[in-house]
N, C-alpha and C positions, 0 to 999 in steps of 0.2 A: 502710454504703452501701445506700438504698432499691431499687436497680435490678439487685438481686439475687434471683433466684429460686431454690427446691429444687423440685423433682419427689420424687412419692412414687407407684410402682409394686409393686405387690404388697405392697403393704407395708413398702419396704425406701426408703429416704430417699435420694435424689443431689443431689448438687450442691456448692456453691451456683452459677447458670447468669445470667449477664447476660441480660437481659428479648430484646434482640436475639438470643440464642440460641435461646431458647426459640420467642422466631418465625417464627426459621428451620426446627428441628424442626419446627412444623407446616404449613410448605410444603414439608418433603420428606418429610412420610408419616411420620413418626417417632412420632409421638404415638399413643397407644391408648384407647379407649373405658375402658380403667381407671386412666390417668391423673389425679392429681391436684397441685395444684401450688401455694402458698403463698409469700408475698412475708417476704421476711429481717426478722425483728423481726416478724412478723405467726404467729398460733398458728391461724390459719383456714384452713383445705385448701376449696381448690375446684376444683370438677370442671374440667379443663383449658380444655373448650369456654365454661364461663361465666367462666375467668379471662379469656382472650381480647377476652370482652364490655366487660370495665372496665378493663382494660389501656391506658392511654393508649398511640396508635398513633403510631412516629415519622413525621417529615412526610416525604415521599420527597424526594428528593435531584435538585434541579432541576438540568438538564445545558445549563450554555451554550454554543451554538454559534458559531464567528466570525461576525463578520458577510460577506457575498461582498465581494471587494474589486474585481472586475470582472464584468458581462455573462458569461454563458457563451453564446457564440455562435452561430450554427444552424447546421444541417448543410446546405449545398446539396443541392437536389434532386438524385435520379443522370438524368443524362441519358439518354432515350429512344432504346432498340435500334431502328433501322431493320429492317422485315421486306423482305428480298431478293425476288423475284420467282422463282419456279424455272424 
């Protein structure tokens, strides 16, 4: 399976991690400046931040809305308080 990744941290090897994983890692701070990271069947470590670069990015996930089935109506104006005379 290509859409497998390992991370390699200090020198100690994890994984293997779906590509979607690993992108989550680095939008929640997970990742480290001594991060290294290599694709399944691939014997080439690279630095986390230039795996990123070539990483094909999934497409975001378009969210459809209903369409309105009626007008949303307006609010009448509030009627004007009369000021009393004292």
């Amino acid at each position: 399976m290509k859409d497998l990744v390992y991370l390699s941290r200090s020198f100690v090897e994890f994984g293997p991690f779906a590509k979607k994983e690993i992108l989550d890692f680095q939008k929640r701070g997970l990742l480290t400046a001594a991060d290294y990271l290599r694709d399944e069947g691939s014997d080439n470590w690279l630095h986390y931040q230039e795996w990123l670069t070539v990483v094909p990015m999934p497409a975001p996930k378009l969210v459809k809305r209903p369409a309105a089935t009626k007008p949303v109506a307006k609010a009448a104006p509030a009627a004007k308080k009369s000021k009393k005379a004292a």
